[in-house]
N, C-alpha and C positions, 0 to 999 in steps of 0.2 A: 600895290595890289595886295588880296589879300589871300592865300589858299591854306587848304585846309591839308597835310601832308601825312604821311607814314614818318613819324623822325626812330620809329622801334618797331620791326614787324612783329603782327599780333596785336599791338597797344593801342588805342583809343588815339584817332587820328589827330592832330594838332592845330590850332588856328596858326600862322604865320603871317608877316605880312614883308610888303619887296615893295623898291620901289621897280614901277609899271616899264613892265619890258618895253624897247624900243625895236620895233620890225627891221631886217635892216635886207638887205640886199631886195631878193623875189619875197620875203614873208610879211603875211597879213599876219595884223594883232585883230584877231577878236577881244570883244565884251561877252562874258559867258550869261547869257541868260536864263539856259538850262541844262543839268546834267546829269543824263540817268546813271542808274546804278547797274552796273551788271554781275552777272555770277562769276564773272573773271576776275572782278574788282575785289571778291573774299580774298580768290588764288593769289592777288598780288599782296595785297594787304598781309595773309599769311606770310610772304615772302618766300613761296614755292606753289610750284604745281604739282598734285600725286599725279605718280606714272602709275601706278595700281603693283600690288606685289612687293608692297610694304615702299619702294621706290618713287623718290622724290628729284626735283630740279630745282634747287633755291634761284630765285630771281636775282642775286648778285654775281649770279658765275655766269648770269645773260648780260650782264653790264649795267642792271639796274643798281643806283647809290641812292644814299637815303640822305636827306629827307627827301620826299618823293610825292610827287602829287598825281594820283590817280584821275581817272575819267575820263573814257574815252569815246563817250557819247555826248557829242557837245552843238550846243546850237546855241546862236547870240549875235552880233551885231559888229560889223567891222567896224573898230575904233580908230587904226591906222593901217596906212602902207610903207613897206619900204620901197627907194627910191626907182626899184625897178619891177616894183608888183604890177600883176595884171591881173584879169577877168574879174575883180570885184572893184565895188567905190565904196568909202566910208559912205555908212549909215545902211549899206546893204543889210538882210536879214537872213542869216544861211547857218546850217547845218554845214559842219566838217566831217570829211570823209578818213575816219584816223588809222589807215591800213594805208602805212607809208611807207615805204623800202627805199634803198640805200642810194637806189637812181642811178646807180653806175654799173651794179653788175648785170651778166647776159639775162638774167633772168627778169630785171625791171628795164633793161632793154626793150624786151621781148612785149611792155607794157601789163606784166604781170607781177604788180608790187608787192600784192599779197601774200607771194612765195620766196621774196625775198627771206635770206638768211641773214641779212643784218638788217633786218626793221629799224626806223626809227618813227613807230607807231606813237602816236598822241595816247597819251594818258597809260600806257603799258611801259614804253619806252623811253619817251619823252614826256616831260612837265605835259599833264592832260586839264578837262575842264573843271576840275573840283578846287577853282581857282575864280578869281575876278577876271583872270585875262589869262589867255593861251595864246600863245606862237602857231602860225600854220606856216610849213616851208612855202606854201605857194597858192596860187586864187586856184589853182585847179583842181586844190582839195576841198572844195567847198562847193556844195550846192543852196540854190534861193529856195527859201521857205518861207510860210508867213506865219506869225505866230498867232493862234486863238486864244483866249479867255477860255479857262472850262468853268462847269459849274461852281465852282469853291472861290474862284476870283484868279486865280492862278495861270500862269502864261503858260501853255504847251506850245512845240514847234512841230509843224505837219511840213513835211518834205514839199517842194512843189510839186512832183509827179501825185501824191497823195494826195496833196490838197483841191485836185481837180474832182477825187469820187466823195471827201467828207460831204458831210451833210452839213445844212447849215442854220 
């Protein structure tokens, strides 16, 4: 595979290439077929968040190591399953849900991942889509999309819930 990484925060991000993850236990391998960019992707790439008042958080004292592959908006095509994946089949077409928590503590108990304190979010925390292929811990991070052509030639991914008001 081949992603594009932070190997020096700040620095002009890098091509790399791997050989292509193998999913193993519950996790699906996507094919990334699209990966936006967000305003979180500067803060990481910087390799801190400002807290305002001159104060900073560097993403290494979060457990992020470099080299590091950002994006965490990702839509693309199940390439493989591990041996005990479910709710998707290769060739599926889906959007990842990358607000993933640690799954063990009370609070993603509670089914509230998002507040977890040790995320292991897609593309913040974990290897994200700015890559050929990403890891999802499980099918339930993932929802069916279908992809359009827009005007230019170029494939966008419209959510399923979305895809029922586009116009066509």
């Amino acid at each position: 595979m081949r992603a594009m990484q932070i190997i020096e925060w700040g620095k002009p991000l890098e091509a790399r290439e791997y050989p292509d993850p193998e999913p193993q236990g519950e996790e699906v391998l996507l094919r990334v077929e699209a990966a936006g960019v967000c305003h979180s992707d500067v803060h990481i790439w910087d390799g801190h968040f400002d807290l305002g008042d001159g104060k900073q958080i560097s993403l290494e004292s979060r457990g992020v190591q470099l080299p590091f592959t950002m994006g965490h908006e990702i839509a693309g095509e199940v390439a493989a399953l591990g041996p005990r994946a479910s709710g998707v089949n290769v060739g599926d077409k889906v959007v990842a849900y990358p607000w993933i928590g640690c799954g063990e503590c009370a609070v993603c108990r509670k089914g509230e991942e998002l507040l977890c304190l040790t995320p292991r979010t897609l593309g913040t925390r974990r290897a994200g889509g700015y890559g050929t292929h990403v890891i999802v811990p499980h099918g339930r991070y993932l929802t069916y999309c279908r992809m359009t052509a827009s005007r230019r030639g170029s494939r966008r991914p419209i959510p399923a819930p979305v895809s029922l008001l586009s116009r066509r």
